[in-house]
N, C-alpha and C positions, 0 to 999 in steps of 0.2 A: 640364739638370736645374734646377726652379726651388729658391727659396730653402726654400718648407716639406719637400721632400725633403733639401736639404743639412744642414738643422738637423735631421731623424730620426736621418738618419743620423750626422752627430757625435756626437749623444746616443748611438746607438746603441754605436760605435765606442770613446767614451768609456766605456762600462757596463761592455764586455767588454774593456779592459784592463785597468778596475779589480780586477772579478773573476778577471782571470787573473794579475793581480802576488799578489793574495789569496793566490792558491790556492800559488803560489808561493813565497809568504811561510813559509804554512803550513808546508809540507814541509818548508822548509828550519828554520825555530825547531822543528820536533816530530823532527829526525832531528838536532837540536845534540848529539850522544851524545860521551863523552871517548873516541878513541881509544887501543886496545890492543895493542900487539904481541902474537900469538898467541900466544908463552913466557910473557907474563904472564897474560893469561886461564888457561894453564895452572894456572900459580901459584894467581892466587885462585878456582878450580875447590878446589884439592887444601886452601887453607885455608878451603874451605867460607862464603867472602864471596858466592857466585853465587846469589840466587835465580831467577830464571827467567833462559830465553836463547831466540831466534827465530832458525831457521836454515834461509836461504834459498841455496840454490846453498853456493856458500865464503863469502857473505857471513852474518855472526853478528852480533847482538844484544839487549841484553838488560839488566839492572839485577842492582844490588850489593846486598845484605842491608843492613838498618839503615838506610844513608842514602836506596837506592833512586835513586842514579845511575843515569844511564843509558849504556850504553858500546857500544862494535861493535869487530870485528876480524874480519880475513881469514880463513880458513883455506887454510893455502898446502896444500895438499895431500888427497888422502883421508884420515882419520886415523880410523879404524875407531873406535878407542880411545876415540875422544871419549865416544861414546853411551853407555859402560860408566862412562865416569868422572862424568857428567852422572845418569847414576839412581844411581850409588853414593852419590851426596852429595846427592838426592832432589830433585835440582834442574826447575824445570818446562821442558821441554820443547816447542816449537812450531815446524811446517813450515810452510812457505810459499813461493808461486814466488818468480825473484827481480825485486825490484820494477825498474821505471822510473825514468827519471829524471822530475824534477818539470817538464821541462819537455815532454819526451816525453809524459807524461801528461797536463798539461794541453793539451796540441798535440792527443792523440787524444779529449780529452773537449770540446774547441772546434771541432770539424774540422768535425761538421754545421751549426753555428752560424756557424760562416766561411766555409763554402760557400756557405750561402744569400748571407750578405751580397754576397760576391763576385758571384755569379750577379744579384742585385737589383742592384749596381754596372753590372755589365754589359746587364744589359737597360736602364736607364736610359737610359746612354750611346749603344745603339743604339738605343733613340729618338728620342733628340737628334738624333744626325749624320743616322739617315734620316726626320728630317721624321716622324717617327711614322709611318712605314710597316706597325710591324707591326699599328696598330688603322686604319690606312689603306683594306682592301680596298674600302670602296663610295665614297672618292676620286674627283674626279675628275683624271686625267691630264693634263688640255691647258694645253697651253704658253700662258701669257698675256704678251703684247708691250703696252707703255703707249708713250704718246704720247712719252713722255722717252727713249725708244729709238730706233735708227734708223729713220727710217721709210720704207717704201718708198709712193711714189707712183705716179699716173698716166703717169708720164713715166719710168719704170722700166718697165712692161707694155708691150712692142711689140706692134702689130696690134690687133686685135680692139676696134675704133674703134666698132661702134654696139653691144656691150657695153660702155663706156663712156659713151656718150650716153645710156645707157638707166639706166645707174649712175649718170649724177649727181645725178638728182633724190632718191634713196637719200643722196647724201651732201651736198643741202642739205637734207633736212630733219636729220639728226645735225648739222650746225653749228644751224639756226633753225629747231628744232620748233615753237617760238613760231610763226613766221609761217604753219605750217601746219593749226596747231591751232585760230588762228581763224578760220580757214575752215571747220573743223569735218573736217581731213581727218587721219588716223590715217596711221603707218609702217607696211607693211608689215609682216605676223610674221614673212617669209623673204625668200631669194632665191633662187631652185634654176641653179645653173651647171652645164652639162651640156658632157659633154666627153672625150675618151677619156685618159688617163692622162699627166703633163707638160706639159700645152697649156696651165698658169697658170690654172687656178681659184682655187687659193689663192691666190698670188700675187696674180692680182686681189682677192679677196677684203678681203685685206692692204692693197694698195695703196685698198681704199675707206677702210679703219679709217686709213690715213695720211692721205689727203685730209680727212676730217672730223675728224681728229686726237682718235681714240678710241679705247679697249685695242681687242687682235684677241685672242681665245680658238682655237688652234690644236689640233686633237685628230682622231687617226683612225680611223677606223669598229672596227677592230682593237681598240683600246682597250676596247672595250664588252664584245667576248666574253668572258667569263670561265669557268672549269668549275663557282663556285658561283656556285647557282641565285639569283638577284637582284641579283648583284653588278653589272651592266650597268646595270639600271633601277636601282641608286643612284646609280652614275656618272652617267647621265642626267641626275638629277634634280640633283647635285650640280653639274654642270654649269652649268646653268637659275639654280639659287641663286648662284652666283660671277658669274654675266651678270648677275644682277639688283645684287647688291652693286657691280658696274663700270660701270650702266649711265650713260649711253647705250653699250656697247660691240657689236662685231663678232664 
């Protein structure tokens, strides 16, 4: 992840626990009500200090006449009676489910908003670890071995002695293009190694890229097929482009 993502994200991060301590906050100063034992709610029902109450489930609250406190209490039980003693003393009445907590709530009013992020955390991260794989498909695949590697040489390949002799002027001009340039003679574009499966194509291949001590670009035909349609011919091409960035390489 570079540094202009880790800084969105903090910012980000930072916004939405502001806003969720807010929200927070909120609930908790606008529900500061003076608890009541349900005998005394009784009480100032019957001397008529109750003006309005809000009754959710068993949970009750509501304000006092005059001062306009705000207060809450339980109701331990069904108490039929209530509702008759509530419009007898003309008090206002209101229903409602019963609420959430503030954290509950602000947890289900964040939940899409921390998904994403979550989800944007994670796609990040598996771009990281996989080399950006997933904007990868027209990549190319092949293994590139440099000079600071082990290298294999001529004297690793057993046999096949006048493909060798025929190789090495392949791998004097990769050490001294110079000396061949002014004679006005160009490298080769290829080498075609023919051969039935094992017998050390690569391997020779390899062992040129060690003797002129140049990258080797290792990739197999496999690689190319893909099920969408150009995916190969950008590998190709992308290929081409990393040889040319490596060159002189194999």
């Amino acid at each position: 992840m570079n540094s202009t993502a880790k800084t969105i994200l903090f910012w980000v991060l930072i916004l939405a626990t502001a806003v969720l301590l807010y929200n927070v906050v909120q609930h908790t100063t606008s529900h500061s009500a003076q608890v009541f034992p349900f005998s005394r709610f009784l009480q100032e029902i019957e001397r008529g200090n109750v003006k309005d109450v809000t009754i959710a489930d068993s949970d009750i609250t509501g304000h006092l006449n005059g001062t306009g406190e705000p207060f809450k209490t339980v109701m331990p039980m069904d108490y039929p009676e209530l509702i008759n003693m509530l419009r007898d003393k003309q008090v206002q009445i209101t229903g409602e489910k019963p609420s959430q907590s503030p954290w509950l709530a602000a947890l289900v009013s964040w939940a899409p908003f921390l998904f994403l992020i979550g989800f944007w955390i994670f796609f990040m991260r598996q771009m990281q670890s996989g080399g950006n794989k997933a904007l990868s498909f027209g990549k190319s695949r092949a293994r590139l071995l440099t000079a600071h590697q082990k290298k294999v040489t001529f004297k690793d390949v057993a046999g096949v002695d006048e493909a060798k002799e025929e190789l090495q002027e392949i791998i004097d001009f990769l050490k001294e293009p110079q000396k061949f340039q002014k004679l006005g003679g160009r490298i080769p574009k290829g080498v075609l190694l023919v051969g039935p499966p094992g017998t050390g194509k690569t391997l020779l291949a390899r062992a040129i890229a060690g003797e002129a001590n140049v990258p080797f670009f290792s990739i197999s035909g496999s690689d190319f097929v893909e099920m969408f349609v150009g995916v190969g011919a950008s590998r190709v091409r992308d290929l081409f482009e990393q040889g040319k960035k490596n060159a002189p390489c194999i």
